[in-house]
C-alpha positions as CSV (number, residue, x, y, z in Angstrom):
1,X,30.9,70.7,-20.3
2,X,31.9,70.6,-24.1
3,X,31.2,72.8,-26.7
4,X,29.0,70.3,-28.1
5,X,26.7,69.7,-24.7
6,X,26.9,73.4,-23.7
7,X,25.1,74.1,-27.3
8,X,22.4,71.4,-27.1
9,X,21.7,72.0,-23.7
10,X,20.8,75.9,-24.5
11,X,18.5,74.7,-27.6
12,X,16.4,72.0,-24.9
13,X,15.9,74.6,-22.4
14,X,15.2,77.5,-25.5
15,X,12.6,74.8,-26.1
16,X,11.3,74.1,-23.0
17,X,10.4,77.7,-22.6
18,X,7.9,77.8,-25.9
19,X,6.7,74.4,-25.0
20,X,5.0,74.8,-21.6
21,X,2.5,78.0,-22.6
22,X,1.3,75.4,-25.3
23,X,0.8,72.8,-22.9
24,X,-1.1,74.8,-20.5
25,X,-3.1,76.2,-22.7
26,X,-4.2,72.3,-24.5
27,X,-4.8,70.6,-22.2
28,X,-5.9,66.7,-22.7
29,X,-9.4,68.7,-21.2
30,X,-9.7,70.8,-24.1
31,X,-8.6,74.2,-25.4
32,X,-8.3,76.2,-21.7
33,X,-6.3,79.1,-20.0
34,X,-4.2,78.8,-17.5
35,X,-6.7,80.0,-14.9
36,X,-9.1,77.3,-15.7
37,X,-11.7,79.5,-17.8
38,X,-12.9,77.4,-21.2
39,X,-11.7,79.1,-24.2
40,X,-14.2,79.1,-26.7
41,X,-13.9,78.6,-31.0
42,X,-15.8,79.6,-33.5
43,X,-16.6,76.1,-35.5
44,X,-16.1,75.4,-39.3
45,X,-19.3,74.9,-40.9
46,X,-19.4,71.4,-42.3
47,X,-20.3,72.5,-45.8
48,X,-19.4,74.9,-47.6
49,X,-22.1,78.2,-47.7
50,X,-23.6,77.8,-50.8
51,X,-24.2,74.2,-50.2
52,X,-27.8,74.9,-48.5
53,X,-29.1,76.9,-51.5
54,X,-31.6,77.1,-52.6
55,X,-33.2,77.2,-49.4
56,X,-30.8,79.4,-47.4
57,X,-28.7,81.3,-49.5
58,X,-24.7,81.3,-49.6
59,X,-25.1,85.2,-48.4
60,X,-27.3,84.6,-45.8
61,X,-25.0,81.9,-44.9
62,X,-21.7,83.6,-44.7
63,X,-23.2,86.1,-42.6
64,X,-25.0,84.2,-39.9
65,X,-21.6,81.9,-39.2
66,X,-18.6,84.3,-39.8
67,X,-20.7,87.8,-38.5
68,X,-23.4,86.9,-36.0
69,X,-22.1,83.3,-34.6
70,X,-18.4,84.6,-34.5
71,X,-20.0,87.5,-32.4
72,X,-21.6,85.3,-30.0
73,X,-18.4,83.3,-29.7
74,X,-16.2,86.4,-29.4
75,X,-18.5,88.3,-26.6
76,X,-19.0,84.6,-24.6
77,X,-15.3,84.4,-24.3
78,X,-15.3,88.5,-22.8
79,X,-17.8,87.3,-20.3
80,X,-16.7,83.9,-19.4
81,X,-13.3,85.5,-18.7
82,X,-14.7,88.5,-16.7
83,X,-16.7,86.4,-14.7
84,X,-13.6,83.8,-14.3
85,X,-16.1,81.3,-14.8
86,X,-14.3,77.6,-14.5
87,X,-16.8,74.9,-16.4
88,X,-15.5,71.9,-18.6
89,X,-17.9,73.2,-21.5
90,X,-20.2,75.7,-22.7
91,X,-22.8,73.0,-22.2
92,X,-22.2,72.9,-18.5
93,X,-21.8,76.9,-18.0
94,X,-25.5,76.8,-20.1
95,X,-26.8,74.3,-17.3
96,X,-26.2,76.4,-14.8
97,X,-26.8,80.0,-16.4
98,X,-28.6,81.9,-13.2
99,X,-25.7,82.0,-11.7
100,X,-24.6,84.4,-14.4
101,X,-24.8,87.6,-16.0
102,X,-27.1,88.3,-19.1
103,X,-23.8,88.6,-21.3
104,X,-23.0,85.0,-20.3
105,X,-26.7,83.6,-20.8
106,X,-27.3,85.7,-24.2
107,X,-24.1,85.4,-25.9
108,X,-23.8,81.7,-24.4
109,X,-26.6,80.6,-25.9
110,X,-25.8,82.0,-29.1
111,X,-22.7,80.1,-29.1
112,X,-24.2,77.0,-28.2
113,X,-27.5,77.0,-30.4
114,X,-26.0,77.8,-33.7
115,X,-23.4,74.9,-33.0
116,X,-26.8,72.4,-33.2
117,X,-28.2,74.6,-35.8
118,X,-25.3,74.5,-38.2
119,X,-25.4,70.6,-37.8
120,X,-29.1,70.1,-38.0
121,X,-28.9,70.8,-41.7
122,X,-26.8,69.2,-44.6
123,X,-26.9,69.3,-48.4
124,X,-27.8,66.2,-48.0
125,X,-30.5,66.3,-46.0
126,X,-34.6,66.3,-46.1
127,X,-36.8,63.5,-46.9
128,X,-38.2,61.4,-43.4
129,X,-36.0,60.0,-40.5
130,X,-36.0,55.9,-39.5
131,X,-34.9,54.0,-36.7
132,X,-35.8,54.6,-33.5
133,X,-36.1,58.1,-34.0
134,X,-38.7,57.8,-36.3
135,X,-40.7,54.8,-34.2
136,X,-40.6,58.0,-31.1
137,X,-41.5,60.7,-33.4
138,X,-44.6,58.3,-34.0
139,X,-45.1,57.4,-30.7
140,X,-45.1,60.7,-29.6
141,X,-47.2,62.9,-31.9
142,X,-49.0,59.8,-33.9
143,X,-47.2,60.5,-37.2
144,X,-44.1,62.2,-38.9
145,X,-46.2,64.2,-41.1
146,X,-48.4,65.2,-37.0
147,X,-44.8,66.3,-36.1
148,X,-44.0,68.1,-39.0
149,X,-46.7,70.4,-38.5
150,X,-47.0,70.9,-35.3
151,X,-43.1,71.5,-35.5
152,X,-43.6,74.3,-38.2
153,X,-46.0,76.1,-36.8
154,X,-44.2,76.4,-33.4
155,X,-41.7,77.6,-35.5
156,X,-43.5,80.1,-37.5
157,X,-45.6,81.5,-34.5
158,X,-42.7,82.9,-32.0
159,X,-43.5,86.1,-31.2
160,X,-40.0,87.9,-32.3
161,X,-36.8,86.3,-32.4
162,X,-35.8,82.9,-31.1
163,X,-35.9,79.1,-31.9
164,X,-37.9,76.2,-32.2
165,X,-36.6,72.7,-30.5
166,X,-37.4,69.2,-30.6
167,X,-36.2,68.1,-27.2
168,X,-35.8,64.8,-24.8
169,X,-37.7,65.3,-21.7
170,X,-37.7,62.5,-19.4
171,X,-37.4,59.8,-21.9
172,X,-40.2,61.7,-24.2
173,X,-39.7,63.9,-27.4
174,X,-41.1,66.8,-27.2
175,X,-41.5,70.3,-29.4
176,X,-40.6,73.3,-27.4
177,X,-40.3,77.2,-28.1
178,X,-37.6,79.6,-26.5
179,X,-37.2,83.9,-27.1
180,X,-33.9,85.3,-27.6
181,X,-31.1,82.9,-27.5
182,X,-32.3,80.5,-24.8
183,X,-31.7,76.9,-24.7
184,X,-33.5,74.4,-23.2
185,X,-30.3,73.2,-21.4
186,X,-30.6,75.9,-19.2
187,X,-31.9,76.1,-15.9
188,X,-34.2,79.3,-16.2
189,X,-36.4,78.4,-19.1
190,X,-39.6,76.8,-18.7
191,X,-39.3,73.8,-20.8
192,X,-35.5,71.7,-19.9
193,X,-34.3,69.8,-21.8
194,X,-31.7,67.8,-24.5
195,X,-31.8,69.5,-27.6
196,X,-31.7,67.2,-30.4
197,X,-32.9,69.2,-33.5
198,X,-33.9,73.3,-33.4
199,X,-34.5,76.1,-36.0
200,X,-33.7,79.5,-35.8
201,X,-35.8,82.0,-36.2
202,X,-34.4,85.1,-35.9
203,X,-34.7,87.8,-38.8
204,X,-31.2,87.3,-39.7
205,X,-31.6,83.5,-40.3
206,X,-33.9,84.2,-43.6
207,X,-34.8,87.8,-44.6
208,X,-32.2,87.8,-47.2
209,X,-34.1,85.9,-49.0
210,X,-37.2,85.7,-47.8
211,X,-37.8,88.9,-46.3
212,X,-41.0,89.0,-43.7
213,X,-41.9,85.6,-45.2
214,X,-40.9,83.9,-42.3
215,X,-43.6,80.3,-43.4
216,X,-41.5,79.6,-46.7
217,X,-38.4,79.5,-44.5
218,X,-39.9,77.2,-42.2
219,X,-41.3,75.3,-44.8
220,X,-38.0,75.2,-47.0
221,X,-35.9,74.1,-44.1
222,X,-37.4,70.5,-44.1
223,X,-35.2,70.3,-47.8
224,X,-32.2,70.7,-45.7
225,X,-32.6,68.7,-42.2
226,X,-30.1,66.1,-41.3
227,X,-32.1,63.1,-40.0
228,X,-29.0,60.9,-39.9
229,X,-27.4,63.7,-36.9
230,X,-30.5,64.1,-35.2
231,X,-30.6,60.3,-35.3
232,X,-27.4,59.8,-33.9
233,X,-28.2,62.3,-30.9
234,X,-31.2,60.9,-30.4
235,X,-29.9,57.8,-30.3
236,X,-27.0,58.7,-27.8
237,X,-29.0,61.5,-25.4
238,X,-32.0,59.2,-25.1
239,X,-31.4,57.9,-21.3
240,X,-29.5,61.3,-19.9
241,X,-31.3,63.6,-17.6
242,X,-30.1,67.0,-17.2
């Protein structure tokens, strides 16, 4: 061997060595370790955090995604990996949650519910949905403005902490209430289900700004919903069946 093929062999194999970690750890299956156990991120807002004001305010904002979310997301991923759970998502681990510790099924859900809740609302949002969502929100509680309050005062009458969902349910929209953070994915609540739009209600979602006044957040989050999401995941979740 040369000079010249002794050199550019070293520098394929020095590469060869970096290169495999990466691979093993992005897969084409998604961002895993090499043991199998899903690695979970913290995801980007898409908007900046004063885009929501003046309902929710940019303070408010910063703290729920880069404090509270990005503790769910850190303590999921401690008890995913203690547990050596192996799932394809979060969404499947959620499905399946009895089988799992209260770390797993708390900060899980967390994980999960602000990744719907985050997307739920948009700068641009408010006003009435159309389509076929809106012909099912009619069909199933008579009239938008029907849904809209019996959405808002499920929301505004959870006993503590939690969320309010608008959920498939064998074909059928429904409103539904879980404590803590639940998700009607999972297989110990009362009400399963495919969430398609939620709110969240915890203390840390609105006393910023509204302090005890929990009704004016409810109220001021219609401003901010994103029909055209919740329409798309309507429209795609409509015929699956957990």
């Amino acid at each position: 061997m040369n000079k010249r093929s002794f050199i550019k062999s070293g520098i394929l194999g020095i590469g060869a060595m970096f290169a495999a970690p990466v691979l093993a750890k992005n897969s084409v299956f998604g961002v895993f370790k090499k043991s199998g156990t899903p690695e979970f991120k913290l995801p980007d807002l898409p908007y900046a955090y004063n885009a929501l004001e003046p309902y929710i305010d940019e303070q408010t904002m910063t703290l729920h995604h880069s404090k509270h979310h990005a503790g769910y997301t850190q303590k999921f991923n401690a008890a995913v990996k203690a547990e050596g759970i192996q799932a394809k998502n979060a969404r499947e681990i959620l499905m399946n949650v009895s089988k799992y510790s209260e770390a797993v099924r708390n900060n899980g859900g967390g994980y999960f519910n602000h990744k719907l809740y985050w997307n739920v609302m948009s700068p641009n949002g408010g006003g009435t949905p159309g389509g076929d969502l809106l012909d099912a929100i009619n069909g199933n509680f008579g009239s938008f403005d029907n849904f809209k309050e019996k959405y808002s005062t499920a929301a505004k009458t959870i006993f503590g902490s939690g969320w309010a969902w608008l959920i498939i349910q064998n074909g059928k929209l429904k409103i539904t209430t879980t404590p803590n953070q639940d998700s009607p994915l999972m297989d110990i609540v009362d009400e399963r289900g495919i969430p398609i739009m939620c709110i969240d209600v915890w203390e840390h979602a609105y006393y910023l700004k509204y302090q005890n006044r929990r009704a004016e957040y409810v109220d001021a989050f219609w401003n901010i919903v994103n029909w055209n999401f919740i329409s798309e995941k309507f429209t795609k979740k409509i015929n699956e069946v957990i």
